[in-house]
N, C-alpha and C positions, 0 to 999 in steps of 0.2 A: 504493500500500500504506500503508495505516495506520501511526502511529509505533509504537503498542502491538506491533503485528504483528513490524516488521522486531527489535522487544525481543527478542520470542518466539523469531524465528529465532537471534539470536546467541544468548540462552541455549541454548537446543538444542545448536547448532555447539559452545560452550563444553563442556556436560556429553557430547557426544561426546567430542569432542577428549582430555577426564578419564579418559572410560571406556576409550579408546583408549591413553593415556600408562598407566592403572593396569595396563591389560592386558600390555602392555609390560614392564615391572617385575616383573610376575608371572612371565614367560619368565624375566629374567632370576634371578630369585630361584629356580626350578625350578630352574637350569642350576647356581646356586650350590650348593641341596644334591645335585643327581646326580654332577656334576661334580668336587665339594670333598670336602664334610661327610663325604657314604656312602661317599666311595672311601676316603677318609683314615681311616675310621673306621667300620667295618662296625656296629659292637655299636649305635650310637646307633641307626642306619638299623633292626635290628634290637625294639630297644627301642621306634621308632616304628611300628612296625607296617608298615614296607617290605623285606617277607621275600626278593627277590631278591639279597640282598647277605647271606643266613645262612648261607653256603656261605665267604665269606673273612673276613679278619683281619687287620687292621695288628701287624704284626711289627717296629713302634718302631726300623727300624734308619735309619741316618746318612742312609743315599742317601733312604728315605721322607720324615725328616724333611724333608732339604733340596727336596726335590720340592712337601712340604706348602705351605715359606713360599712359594718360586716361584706354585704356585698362588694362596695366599693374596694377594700384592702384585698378581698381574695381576685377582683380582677385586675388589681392594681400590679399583686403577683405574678398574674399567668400573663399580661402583656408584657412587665420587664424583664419575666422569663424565656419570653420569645425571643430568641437571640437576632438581633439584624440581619445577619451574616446571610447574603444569599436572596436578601429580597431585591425587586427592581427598586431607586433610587423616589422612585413616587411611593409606593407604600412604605417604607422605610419610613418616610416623612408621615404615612397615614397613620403607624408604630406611636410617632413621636404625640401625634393630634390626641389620638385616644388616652396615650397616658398623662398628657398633660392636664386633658378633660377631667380624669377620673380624681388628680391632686387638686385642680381646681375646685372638685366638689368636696372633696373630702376639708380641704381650709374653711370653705363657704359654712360647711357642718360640723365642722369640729373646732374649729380657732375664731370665724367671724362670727358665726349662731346666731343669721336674724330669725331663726325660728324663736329665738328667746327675745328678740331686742326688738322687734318688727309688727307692731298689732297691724299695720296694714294686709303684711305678704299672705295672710288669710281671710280676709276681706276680698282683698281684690283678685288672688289667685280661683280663689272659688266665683267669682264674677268672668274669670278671663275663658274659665275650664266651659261655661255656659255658652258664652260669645261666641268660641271657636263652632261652637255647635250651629249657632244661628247664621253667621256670617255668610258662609257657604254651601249653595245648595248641592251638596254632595249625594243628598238621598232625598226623597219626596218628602215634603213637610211633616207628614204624620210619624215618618220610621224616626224622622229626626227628634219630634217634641216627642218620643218616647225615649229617646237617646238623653235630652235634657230631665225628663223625669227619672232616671235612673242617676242621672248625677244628681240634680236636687237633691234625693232623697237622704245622699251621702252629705250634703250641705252640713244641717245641724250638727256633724260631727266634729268636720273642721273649726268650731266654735269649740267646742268641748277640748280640744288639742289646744287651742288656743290659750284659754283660761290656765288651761294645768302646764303650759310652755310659757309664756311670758313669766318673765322672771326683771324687775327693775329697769324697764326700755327706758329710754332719752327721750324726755319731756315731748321736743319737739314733734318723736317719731311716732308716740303716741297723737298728739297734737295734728299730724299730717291724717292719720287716721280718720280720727276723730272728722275732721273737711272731709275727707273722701267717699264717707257712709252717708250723707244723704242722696248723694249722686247715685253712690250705689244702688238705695234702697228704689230708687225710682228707679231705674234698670228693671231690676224683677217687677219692680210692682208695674208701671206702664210697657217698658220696650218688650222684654219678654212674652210677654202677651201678643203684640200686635206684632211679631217676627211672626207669628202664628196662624194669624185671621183665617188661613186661607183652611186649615184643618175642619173639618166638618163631624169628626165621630164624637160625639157625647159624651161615649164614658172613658177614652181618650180625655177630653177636656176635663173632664170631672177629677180625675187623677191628677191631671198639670196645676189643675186653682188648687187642689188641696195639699200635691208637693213647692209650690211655686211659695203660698201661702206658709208653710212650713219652713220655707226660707227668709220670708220677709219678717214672720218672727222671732226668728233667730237672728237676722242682722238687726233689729230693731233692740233685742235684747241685750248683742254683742256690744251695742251703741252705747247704753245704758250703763253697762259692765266697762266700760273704756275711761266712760266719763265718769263716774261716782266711783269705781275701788280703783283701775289700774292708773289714772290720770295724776291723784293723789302722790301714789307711790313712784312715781316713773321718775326717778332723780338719776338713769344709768348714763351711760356715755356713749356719743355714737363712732367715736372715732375709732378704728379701727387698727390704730396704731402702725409706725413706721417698717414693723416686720414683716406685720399683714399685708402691707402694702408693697410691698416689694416684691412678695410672692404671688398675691394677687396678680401683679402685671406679668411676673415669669410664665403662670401657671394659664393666665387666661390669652396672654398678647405675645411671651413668647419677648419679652424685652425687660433683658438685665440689666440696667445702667445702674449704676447708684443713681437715689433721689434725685442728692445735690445735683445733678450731674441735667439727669431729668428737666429738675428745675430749671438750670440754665440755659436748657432749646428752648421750654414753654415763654420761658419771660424775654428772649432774646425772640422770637417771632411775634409777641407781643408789642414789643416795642419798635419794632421794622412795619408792623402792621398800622401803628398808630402815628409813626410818624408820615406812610403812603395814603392814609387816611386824611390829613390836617394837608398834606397837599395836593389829593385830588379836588375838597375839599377849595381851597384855595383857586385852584385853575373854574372850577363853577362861576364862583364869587369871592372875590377875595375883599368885598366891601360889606360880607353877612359872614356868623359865625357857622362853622360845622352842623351845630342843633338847631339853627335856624335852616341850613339847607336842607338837611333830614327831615326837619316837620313838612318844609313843601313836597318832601319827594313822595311820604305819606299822604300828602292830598290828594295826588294824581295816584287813584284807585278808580276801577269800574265800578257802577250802582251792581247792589246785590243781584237782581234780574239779569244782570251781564256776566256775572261772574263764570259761573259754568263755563260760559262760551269762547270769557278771556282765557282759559287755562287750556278750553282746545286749542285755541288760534295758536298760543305758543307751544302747547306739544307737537303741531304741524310742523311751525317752524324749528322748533330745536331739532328735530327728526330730521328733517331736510337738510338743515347745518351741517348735524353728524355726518351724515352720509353723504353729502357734495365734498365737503372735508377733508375725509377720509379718517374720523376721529376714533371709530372704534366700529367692528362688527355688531350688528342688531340682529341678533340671531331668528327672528320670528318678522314679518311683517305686520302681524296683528298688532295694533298698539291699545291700551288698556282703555279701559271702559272707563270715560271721565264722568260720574255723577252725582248726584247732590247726598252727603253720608247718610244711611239708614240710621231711623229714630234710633235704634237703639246703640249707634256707636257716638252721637254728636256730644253727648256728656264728656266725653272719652279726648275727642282729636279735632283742631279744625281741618286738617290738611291730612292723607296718610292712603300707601299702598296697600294693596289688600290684595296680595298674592297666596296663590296654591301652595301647597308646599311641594317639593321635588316630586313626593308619591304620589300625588294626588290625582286620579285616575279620571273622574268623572269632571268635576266643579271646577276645569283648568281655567277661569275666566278672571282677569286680573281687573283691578276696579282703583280709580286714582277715585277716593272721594272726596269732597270740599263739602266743609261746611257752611252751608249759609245761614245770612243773621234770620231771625224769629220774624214771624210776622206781627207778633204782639209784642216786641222791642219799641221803646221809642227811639224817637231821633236819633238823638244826641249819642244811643247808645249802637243803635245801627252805623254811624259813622266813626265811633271810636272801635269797633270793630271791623269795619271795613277798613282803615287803616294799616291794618293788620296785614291786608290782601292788597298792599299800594303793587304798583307794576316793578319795582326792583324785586319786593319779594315773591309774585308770582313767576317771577322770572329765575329766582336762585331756588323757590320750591319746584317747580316744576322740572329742573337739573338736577338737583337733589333725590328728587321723588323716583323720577321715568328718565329722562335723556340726556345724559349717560348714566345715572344716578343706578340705585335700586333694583328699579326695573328692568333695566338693560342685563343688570350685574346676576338679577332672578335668572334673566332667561340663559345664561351662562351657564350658571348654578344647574339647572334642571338637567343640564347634559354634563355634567360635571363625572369623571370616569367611573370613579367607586362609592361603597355606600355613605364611608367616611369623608369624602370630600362634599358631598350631596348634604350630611346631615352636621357636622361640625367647623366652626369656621370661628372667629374673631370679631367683636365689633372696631378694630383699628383697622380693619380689613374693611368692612362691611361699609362703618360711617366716614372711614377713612377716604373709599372711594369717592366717598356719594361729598362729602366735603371738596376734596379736590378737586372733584370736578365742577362744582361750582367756578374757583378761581381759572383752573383748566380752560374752558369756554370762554370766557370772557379774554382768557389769555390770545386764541386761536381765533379770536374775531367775531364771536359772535357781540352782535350790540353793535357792530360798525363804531368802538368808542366811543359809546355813550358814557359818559362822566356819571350821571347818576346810577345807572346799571353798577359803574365798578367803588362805585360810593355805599351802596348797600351790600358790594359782597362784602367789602371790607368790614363793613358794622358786623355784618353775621361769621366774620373771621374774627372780630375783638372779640367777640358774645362766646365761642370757643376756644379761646386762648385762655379768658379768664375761669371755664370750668375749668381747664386746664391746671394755673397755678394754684385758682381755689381748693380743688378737690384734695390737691399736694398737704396743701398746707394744714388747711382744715382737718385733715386725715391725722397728718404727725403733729397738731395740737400746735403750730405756730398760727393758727388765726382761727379765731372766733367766727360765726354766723354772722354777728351785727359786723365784724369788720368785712364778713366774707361778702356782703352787702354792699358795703360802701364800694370796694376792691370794682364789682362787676361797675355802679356808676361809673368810679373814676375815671377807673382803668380798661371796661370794655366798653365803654359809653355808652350804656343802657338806662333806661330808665326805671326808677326806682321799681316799680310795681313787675316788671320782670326779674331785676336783682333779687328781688326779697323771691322768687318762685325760683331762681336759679339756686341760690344760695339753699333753701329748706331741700331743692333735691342733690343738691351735694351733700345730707348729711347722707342721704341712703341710699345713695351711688357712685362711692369712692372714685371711682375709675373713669370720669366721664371728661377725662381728658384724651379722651379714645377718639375725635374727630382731630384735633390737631396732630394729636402724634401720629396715627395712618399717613394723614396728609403728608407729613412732612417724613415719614419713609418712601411713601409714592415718590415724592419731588427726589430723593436721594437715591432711589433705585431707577428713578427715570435716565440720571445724569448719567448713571452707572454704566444702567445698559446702552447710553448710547456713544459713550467710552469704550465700552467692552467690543463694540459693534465699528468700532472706527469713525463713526458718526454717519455712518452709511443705514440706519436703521431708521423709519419711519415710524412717526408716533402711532401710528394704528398699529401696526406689526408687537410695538411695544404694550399697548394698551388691550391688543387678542389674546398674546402671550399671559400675560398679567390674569385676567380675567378665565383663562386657560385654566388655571390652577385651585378652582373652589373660589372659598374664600378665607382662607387658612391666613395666620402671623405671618406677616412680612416677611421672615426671618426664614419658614417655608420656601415662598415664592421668591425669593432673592437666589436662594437656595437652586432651584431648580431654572433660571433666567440667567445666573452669573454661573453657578457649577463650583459658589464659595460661602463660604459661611463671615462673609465681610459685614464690617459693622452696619447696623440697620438705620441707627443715625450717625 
């Protein structure tokens, strides 16, 4: 036999042996979400489009938790017992996703414990597990409000886990609760209902008022129990401490820097940001200040009766942008269904995609919905709300949202190779894109240089800069709320009444410096690859590739784009 020959056979034998070790991994990453993820937590499995788990609900008590980590430690073993050796260089990195997932749950439940510090996460987890069920008609109305009344009827439990889990929460976090439960309680009591109308069997209905009803007294009660014993006692802390937080970012994003270190990108794009701000700013009118050009840009808004149509007209054109460009592949023609939010999400969101999840076999229909103002609003309150929807920020939501944002990033996702790529991912990845591309577009010439268009990305780049340093700091106990307050005024130029909503959700969402920091690994793996590339490489080519890859840490896709494990900032 020839020397070339016997090559031939070991290669072969090798890319067996690969295809056999990846296939392997693949079992065992099945078995991790059958096993773990969907039993632990029906709503995701739901969310994913694997509707045999829409019939239950983790009811957050002591004995589930502790069942959770059990499970968690013994798969945490059999993945770092998986040795690498031998896998292709993509699942290798699928190895890395799952174990990271299963440390990151196990901190979330063992070291952060909002199950003890959080009266919301069962409030509104048991409200989300409901939602997933309405949102999408995945099964004809009736199979579904029986899908809901089988979770209902788990509802009053998650209450009872509640009471005997909370253990001394942070004033505040009780406090945020507390806001969140009338909203809620209208949820079941109005929208739940009229997701429904269309059902016609009786004694069907007669089982939904009296589970539905069985929940609205339970959260009424929960309300009750919040505010008279646990409100009293809520003197705990929500910060989450320097350790937690560093592992947090390893374990979720996949990015070890020291804080300090951390710190010093967020406050140094902070300050690049504010200073590009005061001089587009300047080029406008350099005879009015910044917040006096901001308040006009906010005037110029469509009446509510228009809005719908404004959000088409520019998903047409961002669409056509994209694609005369050459900005990035749209992998679907169909673009999402723009329309006015179902009663029962507008409590919830003004603006927000409402995608399938990868599995989801039937309900593939993708829905940008907007909210519009009330017909029984007054004026004054229809116009501080429409402000809201001025044309810089339909213009940065709808990039954000759909093109290239999200939706683009969805339709990616759905074809994404394995099941690990399809179902775990990052949100410095996720919000990272849908941020960047914001500044991205505007970079590339959409707006033909419109001064105001890149005057509002810039507000909505301070407004994430300062989660950024806030989250830091707040986190390792160098800034207080009321300073983490003032901080977004100052220094994101925001105004007070979203400071004070930015600041209460930094106490119980450390990490929500996850749009700046993607952003500015995007920007740094852009340079890279087009370094690595000679400069011969096209921004679509780089923006396919990228997208190519799930939606996994940077640190991943750098990974598989460069062929290095070079730093991510």
């Amino acid at each position: 036999m020839k020397l070339s020959g016997i090559f031939l056979i070991l290669a072969l034998a090798c890319s067996c042996f690969a295809e056999s070790r990846d296939a392997e991994f693949d079992r065992l990453a099945g078995r991790y979400f059958d096993e773990l993820v969907f039993r632990y937590d029906p709503a995701q499995a739901t969310a994913a489009g694997f509707h045999q788990y829409d019939d239950q609900l983790s009811t957050g008590s002591r004995a589930e938790i502790q069942a959770e980590v059990a499970a968690l430690k013994k798969f945490e073993s059999e993945v770092q017992n998986f040795a690498p050796r031998g896998l292709s260089p993509s699942v290798a990195a699928d190895r890395e996703l799952v174990l990271a997932q299963i440390r990151g749950s196990l901190l979330s439940l063992e070291s952060i414990r909002a199950w003890e510090k959080n009266p919301d996460i069962y409030s509104s987890g048991a409200t989300n597990a409901i939602f997933l069920i309405m949102s999408r008609s995945f099964a004809p109305p009736a199979e579904r409000l029986k899908l809901v009344i089988a979770r209902e009827r788990l509802i009053p439990r998650v209450f009872q886990s509640a009471r005997a889990n909370l253990s001394n929460p942070p004033r505040i976090s009780t406090e945020v609760a507390l806001e969140q439960l009338p909203g809620i309680v209208s949820f079941f009591h109005n929208d739940v209902p009229a997701a429904f109308k269309q059902v016609t069997d009786w004694p069907l209905l007669a089982e939904f008022q009296k589970a539905n009803q069985a929940v609205i007294d339970a959260l009424n009660s929960y309300q009750a129990y919040l505010k008279k014993e646990l409100l009293p006692r809520s003197h705990g802390d929500f910060r989450i401490g320097a350790d937690n937080y560093r592992k947090k970012l390893l374990y979720d994003e996949m990015v070890d820097l020291p804080l300090d270190r951390l710190l010093e990108v967020g406050t140094g794009d902070l300050h690049r940001n504010q200073a590009e701000f005061k001089r587009v700013a300047a080029l406008i009118d350099p005879k009015r200040t910044p917040e006096q050009i901001l308040q006009e840009l906010e005037n110029d808004h469509p009446t509510g009766d228009k809005l719908l149509q404004s959000f088409r007209d520019v998903l047409g054109g961002l669409r056509s942008f994209v694609v005369a460009q050459h900005i990035v592949t749209i992998p679907s023609p169909v673009p999402p269904i723009v329309e006015e939010t179902p009663p029962f999400e507008r409590a919830l969101t003004t603006a927000s995609m409402d995608t399938p999840g990868p599995y989801e076999k039937v309900a593939k229909e993708a829905f940008f919905n907007v909210t519009l103002p009330e017909a029984s609003w007054p004026k004054q309150q229809v116009e501080e709300y429409l402000q809201g929807f001025n044309r810089g920020t339909i213009v940065s939501t709808a990039v954000h949202e759909v093109y290239p944002g999200h939706y683009t990033q969805f339709l990616w996702i759905a074809n994404a190779p394995t099941k690990v790529r399809k179902l775990i991912g990052c949100s410095s990845n996720a919000e990272g894109w849908a941020h960047y591309s914001e500044q991205m577009m505007l970079d590339e010439g959409y707006g033909k240089g419109d001064l105001k268009l890149r005057l509002g990305q810039l507000q909505d780049a301070l407004l994430r800069d300062a989660r950024y340093v806030a989250g830091i700091q707040m986190h390792t106990g160098k800034m207080t709320v009321e300073q983490a307050i003032e901080f977004f005024v100052k220094e994101g130029y925001q105004v007070r009444p979203v400071a004070e909503k930015e600041a209460k959700r930094g106490t119980s969402d450390p990490t929500y410096l996850v749009y700046t920091l993607g952003k500015l690994q995007i920007l740094k793996l852009r340079d890279d690859y087009k370094k690595m590339k000679g400069g011969k490489s096209t921004l679509q080519e780089f923006h396919d590739a990228f997208m190519a890859q799930g939606y996994p840490p940077i640190k991943i896709v750098r990974r598989a784009l460069l062929g290095d494990d070079s730093p991510v900032l």
